[in-house]
LUMBAMAR-688569 format. One record per residue: residue in three letters; chain; x, z, y of N, C-alpha, C, O, CB in turn. Coordinates in steps of 0.05 Angstrom, whole numbers, always signed. Glycine has a CB too. Example, Ala and Ser with C-alpha at 12.3 -4.5 7.8 and 13.67 -1.06 7.14 Angstrom:
<sites>
SITE   resn   chain      n_X      n_Z      n_Y     ca_X     ca_Z     ca_Y      c_X      c_Z      c_Y      o_X      o_Z      o_Y     cb_X     cb_Z     cb_Y
SITE    Ala       A     +264     +156     -114     +246     +156      -90     +264     +156      -66     +285     +169      -66     +226     +181      -89
SITE    Ser       A     +257     +142      -45     +273     +143      -21     +258     +157       +1     +268     +161      +23     +282     +114      -12
</sites>
This chain:
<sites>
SITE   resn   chain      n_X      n_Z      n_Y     ca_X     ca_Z     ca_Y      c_X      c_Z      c_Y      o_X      o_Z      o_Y     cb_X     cb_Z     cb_Y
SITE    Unk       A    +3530    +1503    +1919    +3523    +1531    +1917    +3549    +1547    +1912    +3568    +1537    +1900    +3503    +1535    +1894
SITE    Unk       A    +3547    +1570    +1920    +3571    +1583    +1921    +3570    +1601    +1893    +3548    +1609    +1884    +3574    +1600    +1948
SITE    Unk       A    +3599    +1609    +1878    +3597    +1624    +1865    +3588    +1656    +1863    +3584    +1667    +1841    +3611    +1619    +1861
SITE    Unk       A    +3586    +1666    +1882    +3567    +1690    +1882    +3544    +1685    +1877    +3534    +1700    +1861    +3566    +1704    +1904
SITE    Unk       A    +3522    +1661    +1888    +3504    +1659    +1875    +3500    +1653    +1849    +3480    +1664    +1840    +3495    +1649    +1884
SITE    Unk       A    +3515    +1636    +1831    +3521    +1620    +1810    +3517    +1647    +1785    +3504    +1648    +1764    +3556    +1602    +1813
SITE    Unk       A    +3534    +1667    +1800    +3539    +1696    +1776    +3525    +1715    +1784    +3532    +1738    +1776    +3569    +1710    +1773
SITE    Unk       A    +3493    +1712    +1806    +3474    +1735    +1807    +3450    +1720    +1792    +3429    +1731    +1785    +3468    +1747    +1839
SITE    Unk       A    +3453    +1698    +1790    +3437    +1670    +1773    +3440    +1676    +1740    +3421    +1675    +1725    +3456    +1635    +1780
SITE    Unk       A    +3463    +1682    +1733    +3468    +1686    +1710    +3463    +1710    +1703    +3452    +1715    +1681    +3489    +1681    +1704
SITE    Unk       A    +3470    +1725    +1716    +3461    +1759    +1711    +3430    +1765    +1705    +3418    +1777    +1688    +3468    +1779    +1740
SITE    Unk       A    +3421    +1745    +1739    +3387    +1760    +1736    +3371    +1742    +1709    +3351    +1751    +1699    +3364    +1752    +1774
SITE    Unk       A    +3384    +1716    +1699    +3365    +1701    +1689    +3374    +1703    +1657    +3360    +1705    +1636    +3363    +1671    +1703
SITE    Unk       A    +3398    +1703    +1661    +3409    +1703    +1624    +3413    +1726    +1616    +3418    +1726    +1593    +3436    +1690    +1614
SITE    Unk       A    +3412    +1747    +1626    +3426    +1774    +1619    +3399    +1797    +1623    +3395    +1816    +1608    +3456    +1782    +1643
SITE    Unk       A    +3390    +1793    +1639    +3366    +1810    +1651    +3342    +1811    +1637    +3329    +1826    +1624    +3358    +1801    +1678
SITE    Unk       A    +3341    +1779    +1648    +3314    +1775    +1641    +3310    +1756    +1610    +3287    +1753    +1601    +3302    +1759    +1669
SITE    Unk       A    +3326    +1748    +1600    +3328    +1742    +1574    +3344    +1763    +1554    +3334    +1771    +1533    +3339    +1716    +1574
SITE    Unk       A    +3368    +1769    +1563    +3389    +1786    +1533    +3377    +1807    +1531    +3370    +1813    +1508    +3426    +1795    +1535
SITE    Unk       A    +3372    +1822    +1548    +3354    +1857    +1539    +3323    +1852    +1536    +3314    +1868    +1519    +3355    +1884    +1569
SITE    Unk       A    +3313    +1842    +1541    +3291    +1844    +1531    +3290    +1825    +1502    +3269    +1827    +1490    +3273    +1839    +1552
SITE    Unk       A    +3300    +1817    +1497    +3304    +1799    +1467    +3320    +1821    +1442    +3316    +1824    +1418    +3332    +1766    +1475
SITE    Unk       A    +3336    +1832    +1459    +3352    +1851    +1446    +3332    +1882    +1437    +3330    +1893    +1415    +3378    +1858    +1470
SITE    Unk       A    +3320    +1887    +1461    +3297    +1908    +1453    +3285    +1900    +1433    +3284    +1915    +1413    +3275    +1913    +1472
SITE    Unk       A    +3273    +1871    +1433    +3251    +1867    +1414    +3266    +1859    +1392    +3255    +1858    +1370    +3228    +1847    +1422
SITE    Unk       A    +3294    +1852    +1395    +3299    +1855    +1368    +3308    +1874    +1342    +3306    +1875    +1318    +3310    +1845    +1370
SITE    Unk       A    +3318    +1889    +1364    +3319    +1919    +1359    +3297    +1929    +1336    +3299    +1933    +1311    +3312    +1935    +1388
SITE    Unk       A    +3273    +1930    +1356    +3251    +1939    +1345    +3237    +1920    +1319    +3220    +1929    +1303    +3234    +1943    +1370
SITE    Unk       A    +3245    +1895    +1318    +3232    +1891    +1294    +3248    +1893    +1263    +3239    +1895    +1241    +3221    +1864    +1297
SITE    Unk       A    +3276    +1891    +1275    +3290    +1902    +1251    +3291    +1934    +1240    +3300    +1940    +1219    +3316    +1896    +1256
SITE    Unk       A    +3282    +1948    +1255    +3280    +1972    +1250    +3247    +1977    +1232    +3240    +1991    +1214    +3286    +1986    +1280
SITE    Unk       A    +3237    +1963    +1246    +3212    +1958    +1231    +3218    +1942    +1198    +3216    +1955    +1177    +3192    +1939    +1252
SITE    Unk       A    +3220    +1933    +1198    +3233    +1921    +1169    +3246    +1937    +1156    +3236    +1947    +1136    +3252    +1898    +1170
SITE    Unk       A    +3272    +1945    +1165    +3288    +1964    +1150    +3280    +1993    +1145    +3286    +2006    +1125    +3311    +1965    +1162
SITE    Unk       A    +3263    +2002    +1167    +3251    +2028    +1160    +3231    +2031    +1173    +3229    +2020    +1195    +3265    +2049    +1162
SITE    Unk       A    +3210    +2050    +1160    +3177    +2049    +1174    +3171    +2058    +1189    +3188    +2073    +1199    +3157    +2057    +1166
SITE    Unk       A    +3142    +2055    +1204    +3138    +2069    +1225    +3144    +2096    +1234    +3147    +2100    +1258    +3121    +2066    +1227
SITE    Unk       A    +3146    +2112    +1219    +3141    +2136    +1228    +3173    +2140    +1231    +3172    +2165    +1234    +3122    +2156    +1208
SITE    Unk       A    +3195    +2135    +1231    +3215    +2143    +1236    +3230    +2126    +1259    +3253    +2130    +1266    +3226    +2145    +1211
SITE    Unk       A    +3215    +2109    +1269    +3219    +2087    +1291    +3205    +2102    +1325    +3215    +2102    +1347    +3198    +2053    +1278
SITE    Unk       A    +3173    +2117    +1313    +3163    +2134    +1337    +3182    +2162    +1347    +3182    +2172    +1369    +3132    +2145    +1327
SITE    Unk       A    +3201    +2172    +1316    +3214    +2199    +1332    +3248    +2178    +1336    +3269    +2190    +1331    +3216    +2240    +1305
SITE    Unk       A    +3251    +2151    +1342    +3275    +2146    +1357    +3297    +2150    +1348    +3316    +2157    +1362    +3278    +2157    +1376
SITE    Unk       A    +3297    +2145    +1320    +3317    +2150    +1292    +3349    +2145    +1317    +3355    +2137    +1339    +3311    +2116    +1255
SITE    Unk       A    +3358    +2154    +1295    +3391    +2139    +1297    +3395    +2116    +1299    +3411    +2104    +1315    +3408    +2142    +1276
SITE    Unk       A    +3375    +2102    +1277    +3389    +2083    +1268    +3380    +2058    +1277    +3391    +2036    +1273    +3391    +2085    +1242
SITE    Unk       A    +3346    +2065    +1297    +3337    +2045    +1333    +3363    +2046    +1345    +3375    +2025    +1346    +3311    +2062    +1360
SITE    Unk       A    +3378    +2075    +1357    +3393    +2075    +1381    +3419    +2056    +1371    +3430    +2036    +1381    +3401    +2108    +1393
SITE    Unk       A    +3422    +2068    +1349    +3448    +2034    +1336    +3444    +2013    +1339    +3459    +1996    +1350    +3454    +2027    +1307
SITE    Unk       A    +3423    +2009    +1330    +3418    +1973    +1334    +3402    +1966    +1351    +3393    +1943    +1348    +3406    +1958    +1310
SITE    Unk       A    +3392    +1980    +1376    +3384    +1974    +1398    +3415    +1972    +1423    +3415    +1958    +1443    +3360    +1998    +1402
SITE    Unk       A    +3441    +1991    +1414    +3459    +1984    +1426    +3478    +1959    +1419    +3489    +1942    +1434    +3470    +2004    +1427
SITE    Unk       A    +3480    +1961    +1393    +3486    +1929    +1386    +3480    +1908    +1395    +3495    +1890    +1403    +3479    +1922    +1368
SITE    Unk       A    +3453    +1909    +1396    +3438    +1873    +1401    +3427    +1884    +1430    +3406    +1877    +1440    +3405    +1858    +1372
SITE    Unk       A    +3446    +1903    +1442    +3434    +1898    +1480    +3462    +1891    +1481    +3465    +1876    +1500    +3420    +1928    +1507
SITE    Unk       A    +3492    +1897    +1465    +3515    +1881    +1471    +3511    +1858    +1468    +3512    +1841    +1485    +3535    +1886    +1460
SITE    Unk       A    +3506    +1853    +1440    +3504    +1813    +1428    +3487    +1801    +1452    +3499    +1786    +1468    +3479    +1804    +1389
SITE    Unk       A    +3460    +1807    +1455    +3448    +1787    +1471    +3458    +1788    +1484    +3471    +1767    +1483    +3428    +1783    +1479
SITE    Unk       A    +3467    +1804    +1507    +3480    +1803    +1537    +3501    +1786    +1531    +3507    +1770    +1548    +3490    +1833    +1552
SITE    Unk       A    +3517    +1786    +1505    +3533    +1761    +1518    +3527    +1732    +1520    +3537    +1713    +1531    +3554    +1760    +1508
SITE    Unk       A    +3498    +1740    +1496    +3487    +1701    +1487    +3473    +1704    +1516    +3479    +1684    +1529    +3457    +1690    +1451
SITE    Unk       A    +3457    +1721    +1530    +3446    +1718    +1551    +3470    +1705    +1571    +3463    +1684    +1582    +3432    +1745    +1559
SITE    Unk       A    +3486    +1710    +1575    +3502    +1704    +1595    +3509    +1670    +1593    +3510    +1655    +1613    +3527    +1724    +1594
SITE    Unk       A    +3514    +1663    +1565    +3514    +1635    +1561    +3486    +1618    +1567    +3486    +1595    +1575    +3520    +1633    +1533
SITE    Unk       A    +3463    +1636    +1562    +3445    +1622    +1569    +3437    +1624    +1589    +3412    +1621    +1591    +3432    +1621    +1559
SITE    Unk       A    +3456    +1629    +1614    +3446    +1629    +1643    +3454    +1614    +1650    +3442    +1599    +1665    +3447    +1646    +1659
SITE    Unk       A    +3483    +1611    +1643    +3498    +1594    +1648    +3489    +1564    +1646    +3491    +1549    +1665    +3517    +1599    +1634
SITE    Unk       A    +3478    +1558    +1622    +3469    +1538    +1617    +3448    +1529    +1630    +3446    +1505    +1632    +3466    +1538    +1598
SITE    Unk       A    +3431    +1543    +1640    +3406    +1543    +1651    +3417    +1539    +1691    +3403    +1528    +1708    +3388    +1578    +1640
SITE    Unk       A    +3450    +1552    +1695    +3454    +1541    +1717    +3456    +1510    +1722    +3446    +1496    +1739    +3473    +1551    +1724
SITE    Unk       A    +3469    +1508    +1704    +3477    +1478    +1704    +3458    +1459    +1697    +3461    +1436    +1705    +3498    +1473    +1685
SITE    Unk       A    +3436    +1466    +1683    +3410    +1453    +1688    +3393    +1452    +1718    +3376    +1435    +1724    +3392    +1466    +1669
SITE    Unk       A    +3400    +1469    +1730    +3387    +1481    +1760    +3405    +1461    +1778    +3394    +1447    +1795    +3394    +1521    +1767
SITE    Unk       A    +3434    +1461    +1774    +3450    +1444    +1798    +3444    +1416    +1794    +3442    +1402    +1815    +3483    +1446    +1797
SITE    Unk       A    +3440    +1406    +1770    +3433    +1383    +1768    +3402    +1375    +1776    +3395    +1358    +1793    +3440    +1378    +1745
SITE    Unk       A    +3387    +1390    +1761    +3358    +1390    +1784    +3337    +1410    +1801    +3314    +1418    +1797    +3340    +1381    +1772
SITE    Unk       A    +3356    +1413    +1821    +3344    +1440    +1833    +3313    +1440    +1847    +3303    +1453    +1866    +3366    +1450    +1858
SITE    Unk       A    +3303    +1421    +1830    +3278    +1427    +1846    +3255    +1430    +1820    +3233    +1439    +1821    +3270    +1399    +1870
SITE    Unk       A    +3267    +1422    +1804    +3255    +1437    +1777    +3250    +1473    +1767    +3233    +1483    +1753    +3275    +1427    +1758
SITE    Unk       A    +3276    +1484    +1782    +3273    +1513    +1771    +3271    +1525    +1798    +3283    +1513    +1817    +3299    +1526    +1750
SITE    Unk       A    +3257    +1547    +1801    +3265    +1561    +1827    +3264    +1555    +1862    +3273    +1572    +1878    +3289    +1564    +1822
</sites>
């Protein structure tokens, strides 16, 4: 497999479809913890902070875990996909 596929593999599967949406929801449950509902529905400050944080952090654990998930795929590509 060529490396252009290898790094649209990692993008769509570790970064996409795992780091932001992990990151949203993590977002959102720490904000829930740290402060209550009603200041989470008008989109505080302090969601858009730690929703930009942890869409940086995961995206980069996402990227490791595509990675990893490639190298599970080259070795058995008839398992994923």
């Amino acid at each position: 497999m060529k490396s252009w596929d290898k790094q649209r593999f990692i993008i769509k599967h570790g970064i996409l479809e795992w780091g932001i949406p992990v990151a949203i929801i993590y977002a959102f449950i720490i904000t829930l913890q740290e402060k209550d509902l009603n200041k989470l529905i008008f989109i505080s400050d302090y969601f858009l902070i730690n929703i930009a944080i942890s869409c940086i952090a995961f995206s980069i654990g996402g990227y490791f875990f595509g990675y990893f998930m490639w190298k599970i795929r080259k070795k058995k590509p008839d398992k994923i996909e």
